[in-house]
C-alpha positions as CSV (number, residue, x, y, z in Angstrom):
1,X,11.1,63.1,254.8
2,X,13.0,66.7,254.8
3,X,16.4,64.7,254.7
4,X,15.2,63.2,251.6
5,X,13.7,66.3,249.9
6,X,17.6,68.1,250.5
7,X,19.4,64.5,249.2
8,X,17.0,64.5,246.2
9,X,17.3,68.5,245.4
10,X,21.3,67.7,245.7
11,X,21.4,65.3,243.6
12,X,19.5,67.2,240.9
13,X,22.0,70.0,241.0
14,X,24.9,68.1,239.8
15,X,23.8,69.3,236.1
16,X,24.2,72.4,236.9
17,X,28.3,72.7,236.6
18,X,29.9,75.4,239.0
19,X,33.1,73.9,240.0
20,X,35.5,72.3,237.6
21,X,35.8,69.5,240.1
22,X,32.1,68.2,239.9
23,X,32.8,66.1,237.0
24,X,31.9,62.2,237.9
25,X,34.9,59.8,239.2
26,X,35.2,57.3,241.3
27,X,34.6,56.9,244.9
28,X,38.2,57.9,246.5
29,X,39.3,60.0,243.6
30,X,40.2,63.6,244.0
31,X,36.9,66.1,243.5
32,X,33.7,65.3,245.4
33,X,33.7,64.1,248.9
34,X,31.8,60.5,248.9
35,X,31.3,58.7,252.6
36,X,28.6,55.5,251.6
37,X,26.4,55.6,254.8
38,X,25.6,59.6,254.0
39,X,24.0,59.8,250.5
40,X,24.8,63.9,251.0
41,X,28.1,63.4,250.8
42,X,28.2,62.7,247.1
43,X,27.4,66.2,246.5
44,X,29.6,67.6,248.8
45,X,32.4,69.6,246.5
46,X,35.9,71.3,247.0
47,X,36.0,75.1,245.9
48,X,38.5,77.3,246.3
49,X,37.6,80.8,247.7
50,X,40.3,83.9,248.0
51,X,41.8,84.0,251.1
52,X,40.0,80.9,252.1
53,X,41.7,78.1,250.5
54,X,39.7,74.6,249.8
55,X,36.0,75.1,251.3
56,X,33.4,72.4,250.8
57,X,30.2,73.5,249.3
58,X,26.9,72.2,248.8
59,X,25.4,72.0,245.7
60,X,21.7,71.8,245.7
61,X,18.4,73.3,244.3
62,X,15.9,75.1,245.5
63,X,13.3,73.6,243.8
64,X,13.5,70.9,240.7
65,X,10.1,71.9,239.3
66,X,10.1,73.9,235.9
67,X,8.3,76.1,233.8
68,X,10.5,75.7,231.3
69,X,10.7,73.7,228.3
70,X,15.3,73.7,227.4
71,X,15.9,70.7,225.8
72,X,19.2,70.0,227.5
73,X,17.9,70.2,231.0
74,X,16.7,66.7,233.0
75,X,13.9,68.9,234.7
76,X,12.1,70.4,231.8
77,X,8.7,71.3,232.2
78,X,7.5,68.3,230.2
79,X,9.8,65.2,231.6
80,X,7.1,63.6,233.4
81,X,9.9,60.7,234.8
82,X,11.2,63.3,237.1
83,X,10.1,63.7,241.0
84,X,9.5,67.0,241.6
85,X,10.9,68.5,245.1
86,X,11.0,71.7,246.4
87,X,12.1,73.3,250.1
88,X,11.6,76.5,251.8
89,X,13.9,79.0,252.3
90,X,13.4,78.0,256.0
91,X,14.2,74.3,255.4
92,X,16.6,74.4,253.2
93,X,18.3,77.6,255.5
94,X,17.6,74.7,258.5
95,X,19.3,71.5,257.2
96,X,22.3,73.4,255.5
97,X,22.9,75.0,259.0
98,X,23.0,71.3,260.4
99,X,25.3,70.1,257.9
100,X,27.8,73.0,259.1
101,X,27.1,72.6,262.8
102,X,28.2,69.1,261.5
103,X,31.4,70.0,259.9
104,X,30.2,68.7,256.8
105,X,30.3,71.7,254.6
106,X,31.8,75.6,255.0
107,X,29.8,77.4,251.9
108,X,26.6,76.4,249.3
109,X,26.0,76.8,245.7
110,X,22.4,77.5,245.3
111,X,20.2,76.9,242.0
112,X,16.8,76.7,241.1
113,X,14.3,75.6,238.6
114,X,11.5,78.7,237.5
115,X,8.5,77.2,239.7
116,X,6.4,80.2,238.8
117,X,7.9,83.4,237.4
118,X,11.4,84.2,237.4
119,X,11.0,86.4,240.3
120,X,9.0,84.3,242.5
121,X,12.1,81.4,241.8
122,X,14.7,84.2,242.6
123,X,12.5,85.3,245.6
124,X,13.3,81.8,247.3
125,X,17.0,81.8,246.7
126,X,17.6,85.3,248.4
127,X,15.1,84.6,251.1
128,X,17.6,81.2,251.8
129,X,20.5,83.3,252.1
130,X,18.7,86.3,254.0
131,X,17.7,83.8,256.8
132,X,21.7,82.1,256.7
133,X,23.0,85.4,257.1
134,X,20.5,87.5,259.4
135,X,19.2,84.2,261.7
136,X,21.6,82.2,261.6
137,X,24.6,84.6,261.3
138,X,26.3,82.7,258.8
139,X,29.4,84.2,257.4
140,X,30.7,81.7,255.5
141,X,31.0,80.9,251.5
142,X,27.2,81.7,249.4
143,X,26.9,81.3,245.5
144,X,24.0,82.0,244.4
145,X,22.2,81.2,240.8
146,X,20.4,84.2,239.0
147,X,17.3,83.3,237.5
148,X,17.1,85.1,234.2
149,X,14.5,87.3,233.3
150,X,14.3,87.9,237.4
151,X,13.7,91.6,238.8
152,X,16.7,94.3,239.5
153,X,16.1,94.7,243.0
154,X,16.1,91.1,243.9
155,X,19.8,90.8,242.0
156,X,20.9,94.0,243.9
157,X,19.6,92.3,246.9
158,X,21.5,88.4,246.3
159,X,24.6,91.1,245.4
160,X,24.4,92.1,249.0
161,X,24.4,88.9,250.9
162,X,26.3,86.5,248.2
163,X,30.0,86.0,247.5
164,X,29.8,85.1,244.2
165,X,26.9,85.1,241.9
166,X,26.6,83.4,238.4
167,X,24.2,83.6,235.3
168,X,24.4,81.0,232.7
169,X,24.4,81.9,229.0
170,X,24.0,78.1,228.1
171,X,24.5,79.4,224.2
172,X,27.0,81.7,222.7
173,X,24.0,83.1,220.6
174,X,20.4,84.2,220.1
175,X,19.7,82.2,217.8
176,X,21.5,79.1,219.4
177,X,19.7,79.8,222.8
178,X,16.4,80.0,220.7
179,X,17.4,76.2,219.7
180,X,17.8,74.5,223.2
181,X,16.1,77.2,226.1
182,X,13.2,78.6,223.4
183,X,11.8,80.2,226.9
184,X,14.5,82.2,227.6
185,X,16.5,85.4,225.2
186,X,19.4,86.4,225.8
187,X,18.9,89.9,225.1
188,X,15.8,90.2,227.2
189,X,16.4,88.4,230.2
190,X,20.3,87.3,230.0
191,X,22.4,90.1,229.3
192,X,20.4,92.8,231.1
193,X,21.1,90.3,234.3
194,X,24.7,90.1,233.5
195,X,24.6,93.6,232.9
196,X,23.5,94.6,236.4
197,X,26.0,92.4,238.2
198,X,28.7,94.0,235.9
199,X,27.6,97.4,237.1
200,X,27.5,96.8,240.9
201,X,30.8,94.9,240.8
202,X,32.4,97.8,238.4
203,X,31.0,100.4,241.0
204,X,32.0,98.4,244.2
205,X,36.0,98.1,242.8
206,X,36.1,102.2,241.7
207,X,34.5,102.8,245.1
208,X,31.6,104.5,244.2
209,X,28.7,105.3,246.6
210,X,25.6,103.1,246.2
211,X,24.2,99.6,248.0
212,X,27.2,97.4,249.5
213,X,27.5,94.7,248.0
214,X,29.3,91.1,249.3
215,X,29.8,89.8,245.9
216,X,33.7,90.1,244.5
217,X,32.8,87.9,241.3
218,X,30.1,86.6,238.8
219,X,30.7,83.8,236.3
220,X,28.2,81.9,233.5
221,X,28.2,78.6,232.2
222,X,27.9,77.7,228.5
223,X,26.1,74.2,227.4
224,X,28.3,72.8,224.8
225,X,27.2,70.8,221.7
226,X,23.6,71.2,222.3
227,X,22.6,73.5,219.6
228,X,25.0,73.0,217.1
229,X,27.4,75.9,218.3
230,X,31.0,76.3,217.0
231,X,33.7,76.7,219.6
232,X,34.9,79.9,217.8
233,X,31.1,80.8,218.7
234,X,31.8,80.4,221.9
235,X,35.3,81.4,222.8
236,X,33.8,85.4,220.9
237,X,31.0,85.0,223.6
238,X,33.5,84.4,226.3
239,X,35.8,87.2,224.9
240,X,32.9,89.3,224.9
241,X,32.0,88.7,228.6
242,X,35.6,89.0,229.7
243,X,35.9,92.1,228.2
244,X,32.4,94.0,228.2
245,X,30.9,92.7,231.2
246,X,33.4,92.1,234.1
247,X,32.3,88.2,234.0
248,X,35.4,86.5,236.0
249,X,35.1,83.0,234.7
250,X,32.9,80.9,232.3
251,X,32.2,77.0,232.5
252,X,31.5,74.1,230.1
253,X,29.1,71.5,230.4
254,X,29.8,68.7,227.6
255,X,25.6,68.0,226.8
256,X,24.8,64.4,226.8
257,X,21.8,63.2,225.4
258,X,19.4,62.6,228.3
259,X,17.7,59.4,229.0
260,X,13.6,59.4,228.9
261,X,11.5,61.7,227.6
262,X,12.0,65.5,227.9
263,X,9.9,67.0,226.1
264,X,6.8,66.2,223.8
265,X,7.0,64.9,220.5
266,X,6.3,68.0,218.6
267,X,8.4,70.5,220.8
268,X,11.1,67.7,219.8
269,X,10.3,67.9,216.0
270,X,10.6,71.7,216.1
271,X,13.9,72.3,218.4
272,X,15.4,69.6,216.1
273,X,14.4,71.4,213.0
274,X,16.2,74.2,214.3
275,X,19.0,72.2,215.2
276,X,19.3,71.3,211.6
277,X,19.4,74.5,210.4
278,X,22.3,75.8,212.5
279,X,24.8,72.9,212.5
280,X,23.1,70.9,209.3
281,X,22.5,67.9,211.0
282,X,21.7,66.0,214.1
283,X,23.1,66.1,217.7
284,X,23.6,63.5,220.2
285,X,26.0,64.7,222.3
286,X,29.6,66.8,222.7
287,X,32.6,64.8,223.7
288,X,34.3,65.4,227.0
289,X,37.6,66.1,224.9
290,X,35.8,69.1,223.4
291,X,34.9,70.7,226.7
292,X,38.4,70.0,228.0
293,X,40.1,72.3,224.9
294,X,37.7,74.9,225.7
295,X,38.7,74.8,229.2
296,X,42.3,74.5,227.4
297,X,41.4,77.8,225.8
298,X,39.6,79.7,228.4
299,X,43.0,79.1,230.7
300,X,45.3,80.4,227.8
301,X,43.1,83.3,227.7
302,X,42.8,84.0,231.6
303,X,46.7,82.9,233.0
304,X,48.6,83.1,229.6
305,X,48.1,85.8,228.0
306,X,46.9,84.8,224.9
307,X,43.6,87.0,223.9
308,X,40.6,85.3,221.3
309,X,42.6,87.0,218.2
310,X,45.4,84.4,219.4
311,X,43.0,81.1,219.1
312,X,43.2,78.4,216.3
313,X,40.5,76.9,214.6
314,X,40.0,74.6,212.3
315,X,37.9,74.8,209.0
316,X,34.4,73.9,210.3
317,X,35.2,76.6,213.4
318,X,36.1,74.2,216.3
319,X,39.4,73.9,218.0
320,X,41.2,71.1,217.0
321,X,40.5,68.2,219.3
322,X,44.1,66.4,218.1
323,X,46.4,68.3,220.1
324,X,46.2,71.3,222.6
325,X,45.6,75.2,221.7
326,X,48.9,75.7,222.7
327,X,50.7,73.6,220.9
328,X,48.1,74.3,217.7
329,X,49.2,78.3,218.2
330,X,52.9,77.6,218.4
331,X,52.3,75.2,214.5
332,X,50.5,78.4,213.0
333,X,53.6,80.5,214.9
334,X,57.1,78.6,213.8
335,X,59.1,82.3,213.6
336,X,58.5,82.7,216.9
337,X,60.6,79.6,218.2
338,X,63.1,77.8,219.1
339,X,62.7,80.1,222.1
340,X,66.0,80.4,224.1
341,X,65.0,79.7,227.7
342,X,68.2,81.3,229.2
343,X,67.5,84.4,227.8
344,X,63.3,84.5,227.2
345,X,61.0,86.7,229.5
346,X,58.2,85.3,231.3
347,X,55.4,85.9,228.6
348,X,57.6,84.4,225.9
349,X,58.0,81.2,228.5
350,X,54.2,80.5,228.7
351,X,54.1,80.8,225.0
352,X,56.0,77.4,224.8
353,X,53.9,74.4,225.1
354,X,54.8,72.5,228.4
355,X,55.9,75.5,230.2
356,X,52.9,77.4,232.4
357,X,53.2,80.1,234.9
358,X,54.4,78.1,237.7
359,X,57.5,76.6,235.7
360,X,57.7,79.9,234.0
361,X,58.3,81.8,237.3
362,X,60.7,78.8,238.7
363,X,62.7,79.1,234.9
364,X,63.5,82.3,236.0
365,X,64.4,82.1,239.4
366,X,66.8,78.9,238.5
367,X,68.4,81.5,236.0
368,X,69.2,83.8,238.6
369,X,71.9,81.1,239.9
370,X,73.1,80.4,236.5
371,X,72.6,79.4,233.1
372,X,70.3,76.3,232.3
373,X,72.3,74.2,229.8
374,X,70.8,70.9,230.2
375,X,67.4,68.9,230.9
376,X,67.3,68.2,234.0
377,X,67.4,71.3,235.1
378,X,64.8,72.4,232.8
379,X,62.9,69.8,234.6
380,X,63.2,71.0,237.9
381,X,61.3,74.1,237.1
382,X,58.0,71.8,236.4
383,X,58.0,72.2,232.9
384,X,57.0,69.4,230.6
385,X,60.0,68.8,229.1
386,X,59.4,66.4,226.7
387,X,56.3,68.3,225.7
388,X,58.7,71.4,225.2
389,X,61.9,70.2,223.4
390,X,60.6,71.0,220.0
391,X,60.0,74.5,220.7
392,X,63.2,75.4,222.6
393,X,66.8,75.9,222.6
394,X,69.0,75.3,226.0
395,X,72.7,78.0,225.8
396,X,71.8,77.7,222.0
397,X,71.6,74.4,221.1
398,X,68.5,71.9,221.2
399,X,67.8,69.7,224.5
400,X,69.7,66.5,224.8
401,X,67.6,64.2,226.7
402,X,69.2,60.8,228.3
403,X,68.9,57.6,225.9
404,X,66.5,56.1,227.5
405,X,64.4,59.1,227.0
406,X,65.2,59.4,223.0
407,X,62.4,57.5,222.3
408,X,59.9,60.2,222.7
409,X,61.6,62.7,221.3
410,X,60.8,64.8,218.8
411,X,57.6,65.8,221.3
412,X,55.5,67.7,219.3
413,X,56.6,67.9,215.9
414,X,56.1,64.5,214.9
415,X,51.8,65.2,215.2
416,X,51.8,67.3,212.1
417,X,53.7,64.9,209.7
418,X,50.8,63.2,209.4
419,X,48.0,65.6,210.3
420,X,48.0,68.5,208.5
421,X,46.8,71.5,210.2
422,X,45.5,72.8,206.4
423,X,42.1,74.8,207.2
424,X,43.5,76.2,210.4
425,X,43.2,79.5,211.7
426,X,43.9,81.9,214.4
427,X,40.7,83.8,215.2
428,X,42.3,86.8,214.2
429,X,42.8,85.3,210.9
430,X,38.9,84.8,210.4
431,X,37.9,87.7,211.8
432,X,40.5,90.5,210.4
433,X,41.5,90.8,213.9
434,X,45.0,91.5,215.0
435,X,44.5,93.8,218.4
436,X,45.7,91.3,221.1
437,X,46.4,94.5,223.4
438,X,43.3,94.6,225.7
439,X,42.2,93.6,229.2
440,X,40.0,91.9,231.3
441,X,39.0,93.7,234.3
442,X,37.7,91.2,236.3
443,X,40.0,89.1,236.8
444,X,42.9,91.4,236.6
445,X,45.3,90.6,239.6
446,X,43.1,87.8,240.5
447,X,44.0,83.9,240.9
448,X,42.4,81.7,238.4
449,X,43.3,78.5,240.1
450,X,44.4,76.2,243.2
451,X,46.6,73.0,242.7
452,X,44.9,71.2,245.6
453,X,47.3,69.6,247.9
454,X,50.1,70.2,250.7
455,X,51.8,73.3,248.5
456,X,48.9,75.0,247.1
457,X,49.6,77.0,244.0
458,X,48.1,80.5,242.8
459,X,48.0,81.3,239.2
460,X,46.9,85.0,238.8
461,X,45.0,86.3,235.9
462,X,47.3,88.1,232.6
């Protein structure tokens, strides 16, 4: 009976994205580890942890039951098709503990629905990791979900015993958060939570005096396409948090229409009337492409270098889905290329579409032997070469790729002869907004990802 209570409340936390691998693929495909004759298995995910490497985490939920009534969530308080489940801090602290005597699992990512108040749901969670840590003497990897609108001392306390905590957004806006979560606000029981974490993680780097904390990092998660948000709307609301409130990372969750009832007829009719009025029409869901530019976006703004002023958008406000925001910045840039890669420093390198931080490092250390006058060589440094030749020069002249290769060639340029990028614009552009000059603190120094695999790759933060 408990094993089924912990598969059910694991599979119910798979909609609540905190690992960029936790999208669905098949069975043997990198991401989640799947074994048939254990259902847990299948939400069993890689992370990667400083200093750590590749840990595998748990996702799962304290509890499934709800309170409240978002319209993008499975477990809303009026989707009568779902089963509701909840365990105790000592059960769930129990059977987690067995799947690491096991060797199953090294960390947990822990969630819950509001069963109750805010507090009482938040109560659960840090009474979980309370009992891994002071019973069980766990020391390994502990995310841990804030519940909005939870009190102060019960974040200060998850602060103290987790190694990352998150708070989801879920909307860019007020009035978009009104439209999908119309239980929550974002300025009453959001940012304040945001807010505090900021603080403790500010005053724990400048070494200030005040409660230890364990936590190095917090991150949010936005729900995309559900209440008729622009991406501009959201890549400001991700600027904003990078810069304002020491948030390290934010996620994307492509919303797809759920299946079954969620919530009653008229609670429909109203949210979809507010819909209405922010994107002018209906919504059924966001494509995965969309959610993989923002991603896209979010790295160009974290490893790259770029800032939100540096972003193009289309007309209607969104990135443009037909080719990446790299190569979309480098249309609405032409004087700043061909870029001579013999002679270009290493933020000019990751300004070229097809060349990223690892490639741009390697350019340079290949260039320390000598000068790169053809391709290949290009090529060894990981670049994308045929992704790049439109934007670069090699000893002055344009690549020359091998005849078999000609084909493809020109790489990028050929895209806008037949799709204009007329209505684009960098954010900067929209907003009167030219300062690209400023920091985020967070992640500062930091690594923003792992290339999983026998030579592991860091990426720090710009």
């Amino acid at each position: 009976m408990l094993s089924n209570k912990v598969t059910e409340l694991a599979e119910s936390a798979r909609y609540d994205v905190c690992l960029a691998s936790c999208s669905s693929g098949a069975a043997g495909k990198p991401g989640r580890t799947r074994k048939p004759e254990n259902p847990l298995h299948e939400w069993i995910y890689p992370a990667s942890v400083p200093g750590q490497g590749k840990v595998h985490i748990l996702k799962i939920l304290q509890s499934n039951s709800c309170k409240n009534n978002c319209t993008y969530c499975r477990f809303a308080v009026n989707n009568d098709d779902v089963k509701r489940v909840s365990l105790s801090p000592d059960e769930l602290a129990a059977s987690f503990m067995e799947m690491v005597y096991s060797g199953l699992v090294e960390g947990i990512f822990l969630s819950s629905g509001v069963c109750g108040s805010p507090s009482r749901a938040m109560e659960d969670m840090v009474k979980t990791a309370v009992i891994l840590r002071r019973t069980y003497r766990f020391n390994g990897y502990i995310h841990l979900k804030i519940i909005p609108g939870c009190s102060e001392h019960l974040i200060d306390t998850a602060a103290a015993l987790a190694n990352r905590l998150s708070i989801n957004l879920e909307a860019p806006t007020e009035r978009h958060l009104e439209a999908i979560a119309p239980d929550k606000k974002l300025e009453r029981d959001i940012l304040p939570a945001v807010s505090r974490v900021s603080g403790l993680l500010q005053a724990k780097k400048n070494g200030l005096s005040g409660t230890a904390i364990k936590t190095t990092s917090q991150t949010t998660q936005f729900v995309i396409g559900a209440a008729g948000e622009k991406d501009f709307d959201i890549m400001r609301s991700v600027d904003r948090l990078y810069r304002d409130y020491f948030m390290f990372r934010a996620y994307f969750s492509a919303y797809q229409k759920q299946h079954g009832p969620s919530t009653s007829e008229a609670t429909k009719s109203a949210i979809q009337k507010k819909k209405d009025e922010i994107s002018g029409k209906g919504f059924e869901g966001s494509p995965l492409l969309r959610e993989h530019r923002l991603y896209q976006c979010d790295f160009l703004m974290r490893a790259y270098g770029f800032r939100f002023p540096d972003l193009v958008f289309n007309s209607m406000g969104d990135i443009p889905l037909e080719t990446d925001p790299k190569t979309a910045w480098a249309v609405m840039n032409p004087g700043f290329f061909p870029v001579e890669i013999n002679k270009a420093d290493f933020d000019t390198l990751l300004h070229v579409p097809g060349i990223g931080p690892v490639a741009a490092e390697r350019i340079i250390m290949i260039r320390r032997c000598g000068v790169i006058n053809d391709i290949e060589t290009l090529k060894q440094s990981g670049a994308w070469t045929k992704r790049a030749a439109g934007w670069i020069e090699l000893n002055g002249h344009a690549p020359v790729f091998a005849e078999s290769e000609s084909s493809f060639l020109p790489a990028q340029k050929w895209l806008f002869e037949e799709l204009s990028p007329a209505g684009w614009k960098t954010a900067g552009a929209r907003t009167k907004n030219t300062d690209t000059g400023y920091n985020y603190p967070a992640q500062r120094g930091k690594w923003v990802n792992y290339q999983f695999g026998k030579n592991d790759k860091k990426i720090y933060c710009k």
